[in-house]
C-alpha positions in Angstrom: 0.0 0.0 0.0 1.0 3.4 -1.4 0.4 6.9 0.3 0.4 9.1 -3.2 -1.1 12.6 -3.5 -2.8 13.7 -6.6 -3.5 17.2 -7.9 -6.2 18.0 -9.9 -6.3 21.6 -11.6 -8.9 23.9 -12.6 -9.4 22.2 -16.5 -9.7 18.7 -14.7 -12.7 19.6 -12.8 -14.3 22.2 -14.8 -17.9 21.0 -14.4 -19.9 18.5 -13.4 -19.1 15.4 -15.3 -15.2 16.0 -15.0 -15.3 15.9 -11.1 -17.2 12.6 -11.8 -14.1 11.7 -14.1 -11.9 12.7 -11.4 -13.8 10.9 -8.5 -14.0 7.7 -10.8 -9.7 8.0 -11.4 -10.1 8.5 -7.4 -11.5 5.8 -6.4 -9.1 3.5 -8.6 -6.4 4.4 -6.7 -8.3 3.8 -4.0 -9.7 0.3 -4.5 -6.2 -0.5 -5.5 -4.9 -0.1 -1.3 -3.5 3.2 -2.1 -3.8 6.2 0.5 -4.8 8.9 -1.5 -4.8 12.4 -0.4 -6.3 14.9 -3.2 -5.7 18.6 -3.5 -8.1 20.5 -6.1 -7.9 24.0 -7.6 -10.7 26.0 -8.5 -13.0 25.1 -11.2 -12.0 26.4 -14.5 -12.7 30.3 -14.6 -13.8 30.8 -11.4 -10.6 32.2 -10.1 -10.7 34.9 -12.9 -14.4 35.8 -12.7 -14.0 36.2 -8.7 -10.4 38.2 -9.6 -12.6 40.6 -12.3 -15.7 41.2 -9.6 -13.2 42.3 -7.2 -11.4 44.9 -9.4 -14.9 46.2 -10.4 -15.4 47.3 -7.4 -11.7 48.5 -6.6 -8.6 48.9 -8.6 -6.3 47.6 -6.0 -8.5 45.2 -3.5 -7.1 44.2 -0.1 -4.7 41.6 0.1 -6.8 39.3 3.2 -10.0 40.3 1.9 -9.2 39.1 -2.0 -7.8 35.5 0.1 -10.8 35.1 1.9 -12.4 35.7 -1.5 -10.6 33.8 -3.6 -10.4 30.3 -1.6 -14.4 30.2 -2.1 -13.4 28.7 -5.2 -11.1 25.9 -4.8 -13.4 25.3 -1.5 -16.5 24.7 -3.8 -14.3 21.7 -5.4 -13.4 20.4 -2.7 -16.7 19.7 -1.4 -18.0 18.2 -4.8 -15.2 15.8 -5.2 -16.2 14.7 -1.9 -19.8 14.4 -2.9 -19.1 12.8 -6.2 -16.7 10.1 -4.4 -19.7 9.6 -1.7 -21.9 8.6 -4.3 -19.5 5.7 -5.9 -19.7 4.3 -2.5 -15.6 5.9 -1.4 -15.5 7.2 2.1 -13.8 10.7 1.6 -13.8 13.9 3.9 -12.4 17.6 2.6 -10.4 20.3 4.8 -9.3 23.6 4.0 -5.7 24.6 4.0 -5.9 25.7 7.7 -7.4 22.7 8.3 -4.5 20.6 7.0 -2.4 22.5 9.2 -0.5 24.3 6.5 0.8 27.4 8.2 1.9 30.1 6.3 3.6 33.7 6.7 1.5 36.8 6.8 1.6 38.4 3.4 -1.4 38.3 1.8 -2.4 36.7 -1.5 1.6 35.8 -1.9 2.1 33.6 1.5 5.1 31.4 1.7 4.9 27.8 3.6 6.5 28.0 7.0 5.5 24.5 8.6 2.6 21.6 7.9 1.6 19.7 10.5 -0.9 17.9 8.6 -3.9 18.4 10.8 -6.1 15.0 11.1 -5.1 14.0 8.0 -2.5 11.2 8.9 -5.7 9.8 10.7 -8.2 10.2 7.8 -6.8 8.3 5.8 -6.0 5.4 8.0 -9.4 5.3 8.7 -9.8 4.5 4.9 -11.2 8.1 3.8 -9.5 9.8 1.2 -9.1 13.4 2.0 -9.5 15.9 -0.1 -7.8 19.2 0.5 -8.3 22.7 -0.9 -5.4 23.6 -2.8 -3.5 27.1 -2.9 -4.4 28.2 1.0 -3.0 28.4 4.1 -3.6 29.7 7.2 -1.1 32.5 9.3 0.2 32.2 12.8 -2.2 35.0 13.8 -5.1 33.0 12.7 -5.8 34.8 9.2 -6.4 33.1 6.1 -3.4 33.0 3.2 -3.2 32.1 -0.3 -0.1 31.4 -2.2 -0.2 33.4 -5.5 -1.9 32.1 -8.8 -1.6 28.6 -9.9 0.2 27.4 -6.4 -2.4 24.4 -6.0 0.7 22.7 -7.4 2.5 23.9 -4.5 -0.2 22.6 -1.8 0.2 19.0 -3.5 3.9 19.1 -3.2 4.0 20.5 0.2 1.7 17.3 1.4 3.6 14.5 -0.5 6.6 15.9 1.5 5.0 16.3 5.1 3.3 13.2 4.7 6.0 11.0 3.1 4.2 10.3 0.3 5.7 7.7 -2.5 4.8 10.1 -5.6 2.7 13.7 -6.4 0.6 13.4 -9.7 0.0 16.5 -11.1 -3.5 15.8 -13.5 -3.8 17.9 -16.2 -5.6 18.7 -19.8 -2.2 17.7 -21.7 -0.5 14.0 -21.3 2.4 15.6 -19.9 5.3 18.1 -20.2 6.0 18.9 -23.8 8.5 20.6 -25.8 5.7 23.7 -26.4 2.4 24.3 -25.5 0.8 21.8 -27.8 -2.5 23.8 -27.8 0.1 26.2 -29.8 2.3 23.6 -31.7 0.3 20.8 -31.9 3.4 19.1 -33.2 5.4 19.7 -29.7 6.6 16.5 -28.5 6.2 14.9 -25.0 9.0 15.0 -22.6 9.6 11.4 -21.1 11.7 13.2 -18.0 13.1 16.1 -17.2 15.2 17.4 -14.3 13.9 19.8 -11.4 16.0 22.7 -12.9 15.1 22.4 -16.4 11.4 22.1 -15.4 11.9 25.4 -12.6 13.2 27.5 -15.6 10.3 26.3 -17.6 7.6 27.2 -15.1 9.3 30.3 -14.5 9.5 31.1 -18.5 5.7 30.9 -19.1 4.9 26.8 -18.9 1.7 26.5 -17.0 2.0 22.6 -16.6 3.7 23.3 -13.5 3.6 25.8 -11.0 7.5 26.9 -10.5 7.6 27.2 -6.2 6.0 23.3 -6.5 8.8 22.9 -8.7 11.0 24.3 -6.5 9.9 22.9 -3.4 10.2 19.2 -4.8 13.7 19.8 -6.2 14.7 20.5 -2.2 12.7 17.7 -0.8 13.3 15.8 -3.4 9.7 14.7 -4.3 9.4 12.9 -7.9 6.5 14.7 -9.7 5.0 12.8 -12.4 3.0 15.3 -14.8 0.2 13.5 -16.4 -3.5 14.0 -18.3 -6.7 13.8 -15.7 -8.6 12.1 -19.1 -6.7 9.3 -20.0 -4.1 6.6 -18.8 -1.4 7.7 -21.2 2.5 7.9 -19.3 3.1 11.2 -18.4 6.3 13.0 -17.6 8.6 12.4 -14.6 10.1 15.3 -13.0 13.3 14.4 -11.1 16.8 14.9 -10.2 19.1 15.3 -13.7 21.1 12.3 -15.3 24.0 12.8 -17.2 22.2 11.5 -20.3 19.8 14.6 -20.1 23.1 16.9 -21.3 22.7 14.9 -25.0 19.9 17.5 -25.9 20.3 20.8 -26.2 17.5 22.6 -25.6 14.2 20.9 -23.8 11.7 22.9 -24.4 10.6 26.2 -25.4 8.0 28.3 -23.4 6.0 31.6 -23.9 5.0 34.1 -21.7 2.6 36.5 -23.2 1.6 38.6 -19.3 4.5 41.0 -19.6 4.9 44.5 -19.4 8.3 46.4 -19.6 8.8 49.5 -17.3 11.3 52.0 -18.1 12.9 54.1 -16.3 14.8 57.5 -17.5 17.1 60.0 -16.8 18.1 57.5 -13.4 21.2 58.9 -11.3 23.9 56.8 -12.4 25.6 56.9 -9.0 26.8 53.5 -6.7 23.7 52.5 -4.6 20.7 53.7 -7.0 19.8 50.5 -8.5 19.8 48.7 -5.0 17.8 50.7 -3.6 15.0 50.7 -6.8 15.1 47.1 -6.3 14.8 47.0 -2.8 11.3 49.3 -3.1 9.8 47.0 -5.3 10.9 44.0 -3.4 9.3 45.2 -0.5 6.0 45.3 -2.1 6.8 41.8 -3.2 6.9 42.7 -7.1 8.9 39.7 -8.6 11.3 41.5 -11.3 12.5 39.3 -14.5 14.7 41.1 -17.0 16.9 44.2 -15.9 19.0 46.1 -18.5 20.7 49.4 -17.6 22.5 50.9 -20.4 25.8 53.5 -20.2 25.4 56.5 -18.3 25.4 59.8 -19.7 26.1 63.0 -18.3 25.3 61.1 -14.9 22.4 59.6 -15.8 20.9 56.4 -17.2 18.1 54.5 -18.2 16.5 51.2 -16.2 14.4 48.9 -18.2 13.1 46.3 -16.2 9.9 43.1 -17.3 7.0 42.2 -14.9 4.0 40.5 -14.7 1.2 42.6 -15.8 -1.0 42.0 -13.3 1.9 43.6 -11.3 2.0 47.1 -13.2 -0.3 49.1 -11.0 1.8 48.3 -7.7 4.9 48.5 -9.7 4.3 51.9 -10.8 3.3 53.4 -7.5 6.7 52.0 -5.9 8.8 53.7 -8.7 7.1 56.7 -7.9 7.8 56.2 -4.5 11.6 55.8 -4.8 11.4 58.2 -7.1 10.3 60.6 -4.3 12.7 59.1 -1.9 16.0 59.9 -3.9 14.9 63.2 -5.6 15.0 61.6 -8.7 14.0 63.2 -12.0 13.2 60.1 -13.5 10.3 59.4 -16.2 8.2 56.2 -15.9 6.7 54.6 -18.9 4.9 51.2 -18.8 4.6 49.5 -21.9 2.0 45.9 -21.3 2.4 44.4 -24.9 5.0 42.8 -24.2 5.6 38.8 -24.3 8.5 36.2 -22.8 10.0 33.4 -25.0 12.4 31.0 -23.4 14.5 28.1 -24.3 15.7 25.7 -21.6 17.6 23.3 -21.7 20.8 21.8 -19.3 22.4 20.6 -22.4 23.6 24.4 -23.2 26.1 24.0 -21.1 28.2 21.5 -23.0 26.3 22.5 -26.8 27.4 25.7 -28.6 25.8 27.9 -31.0 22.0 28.2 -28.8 21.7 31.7 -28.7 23.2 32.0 -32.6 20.3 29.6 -33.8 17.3 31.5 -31.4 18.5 34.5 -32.4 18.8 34.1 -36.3 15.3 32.3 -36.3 13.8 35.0 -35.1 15.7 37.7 -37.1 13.9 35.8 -40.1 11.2 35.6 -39.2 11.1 39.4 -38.9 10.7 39.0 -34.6 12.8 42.1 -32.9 14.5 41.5 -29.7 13.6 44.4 -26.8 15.7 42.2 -23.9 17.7 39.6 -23.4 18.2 37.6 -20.2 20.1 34.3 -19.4 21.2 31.5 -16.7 23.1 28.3 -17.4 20.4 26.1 -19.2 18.1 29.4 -20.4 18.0 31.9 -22.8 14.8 34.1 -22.7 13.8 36.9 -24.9 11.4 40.0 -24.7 9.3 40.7 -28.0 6.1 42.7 -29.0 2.8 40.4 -28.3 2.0 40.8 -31.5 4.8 38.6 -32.7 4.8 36.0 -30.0 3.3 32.6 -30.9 5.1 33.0 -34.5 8.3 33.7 -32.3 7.8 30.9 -30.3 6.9 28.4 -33.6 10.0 29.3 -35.2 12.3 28.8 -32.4 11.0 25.3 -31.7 11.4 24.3 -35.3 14.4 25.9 -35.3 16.0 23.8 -32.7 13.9 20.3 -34.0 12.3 19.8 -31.3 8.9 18.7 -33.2 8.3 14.8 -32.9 8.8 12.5 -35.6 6.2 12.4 -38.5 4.4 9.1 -38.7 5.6 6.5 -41.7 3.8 6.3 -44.9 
């Protein structure tokens, strides 16, 4: 007997009939002697619909009220699954974050684990009840209810396997597995067999959406073997795990697109010793995750800053450049520009393979893509280009590293 957890996101349980589908794949675990404990996100949409209510009625909600707003929704799943397994006879109870004793820090709608305890859980389920567990929330030490940032049901799933000792985490998906592209863009993107923590982290944090990249992380340190797979079928998925030396054959893995970007720039910047930390340390402190940075040659003292964010981030971003902006006497200009997209290519075999950023670069020079940024780590080499261009951008590079699978014989 087997304690495994299994994730199911937003796509798997989208209505009615698919959180029958995922009670049915439930309960076979279940039958089979496994322990099963199941974390669920929030139907499909709900998440954005509650997100757009809330911003109709202010621009920038607060951060507890939008948690205790937005864990109605993976709460409503919760509950069903349960309901759904109750009526094919499987004994199965739900809890809430807090109730799985996942404590948290206190920053609001971006909380970071601190400790699980695991509530009753451990006694659930030898009991014989599956538990179901709301994914994505937490609960502070002063008693106030947390979320972890969008898509971090992943995270929840990981965080159990790992206090609970679980033998594997399944994420359950719409797609069979990881792929070398989004498939629902390149339908000829092939799937990924395995793939190591830090090629799937820089993946995640290009633009994938397979995985969320702080599960991602949290595995790689615990190490926790992830296997990504489809909720709607029994095809192999992909197995996440700790790199091989046969992984460096390849040079890139996969390619990923972001299209939520928006590039801020910054002009006429003091180009003194100190002024950068101290722009980054503002936005840090309203927890505003910065990707690309590029400061170019000062010029009679001063320079210019660009930095890329998230988009949903512009409004806070904005307001804490202004703030520093007041806080050093600056004389700097602030422009946000929000069409802007991400593509990525990862890969751990760029550190032994030449010639990666010649062949990204040149396919997108052809196919008449300009480059804004440029940002890069061992196994990644990520770009930022007008939104207009980016799914061509991202087609061309994956054909032009060959990452497509094999046509079928005549």
């Amino acid at each position: 007997m087997a304690l495994i957890v299994q994730k199911y996101g937003g796509t798997s349980v989208a209505d009615l009939e698919k959180i029958r589908n995922a009670a049915r794949r439930i309960k076979a675990s279940h039958d089979n002697g496994d322990q099963v404990v199941v974390v669920v996100s929030a139907r499909a949409g709900v998440t954005n619909r509650l997100i757009r209510d809330a911003k109709s009625l202010q621009a920038e909600p607060d951060g507890r009220e939008m948690d205790l707003l937005l864990t109605v929704g993976e709460q409503e799943t919760m509950a069903l699954t349960a309901m759904a397994l109750h009526a094919l006879g499987v004994s199965a109870v739900s809890r809430t974050g807090a109730q799985a004793g996942i404590f948290t820090d206190s920053a609001h709608t971006r909380a970071r684990i601190r400790k699980i305890s695991g509530g009753d859980l451990r006694e659930q389920l030898d009991q014989g009840n599956v538990v179901i567990v709301a994914g994505f929330q937490g609960i502070s030490e002063e008693g106030q209810v947390t979320t972890f940032g969008r898509n971090a049901s992943d995270l929840t799933a990981v965080a159990l396997a790992s206090a609970l000792n679980a033998e594997t985490c399944q994420i359950l998906t719409d797609v069979d597995g990881v792929f070398t592209a989004d498939p629902r863009l390149i339908p000829e993107a092939r799937k990924i067999e395995e793939i190591s923590y830090d090629e799937m982290l820089e993946l995640a944090g290009a633009g994938s959406k397979v995985v969320q990249s702080r599960a991602v992380e949290f595995a790689k340190n615990y190490g926790i073997e992830l296997v990504v797979r489809s909720s709607f079928n029994n095809n192999p998925g992909t197995v996440v795990k700790e790199e091989v030396a046969s992984m460096e054959d390849v040079a890139v893995r996969g390619v990923a697109l972001e299209k939520d970007q928006a590039k801020v720039v910054l002009s006429n910047v003091p180009d003194i010793p100190g002024t950068a930390a101290k722009l980054f340390q503002v936005l840090a402190e309203d927890e505003i995750n910065v990707d690309m940075i590029v400061q170019n040659i000062g010029r009679a003292g001063k320079a210019n800053v660009t930095f890329t964010i998230a988009v949903e981030d512009t409004y806070r971003a904005e307001r804490a450049v202004h703030r520093w902006i007041e806080e050093v006497g600056a004389k700097s200009k602030v422009s946000i520009i929000d069409q802007i997209a991400k593509v990525s290519v990862v890969g751990v075999g760029m550190r032994s393979h030449t010639g990666v950023a010649a062949t990204m670069f040149t396919a997108l020079a052809e196919a008449g893509v300009n480059i804004q940024l440029i940002s890069t780590s061992e196994i990644k080499i990520s770009v930022a280009i007008d939104l207009a261009k980016a799914e061509e951008a991202c087609r061309v590079v994956h054909s032009a590293f060959q990452l497509a699978r094999e046509a079928p014989s005549p």
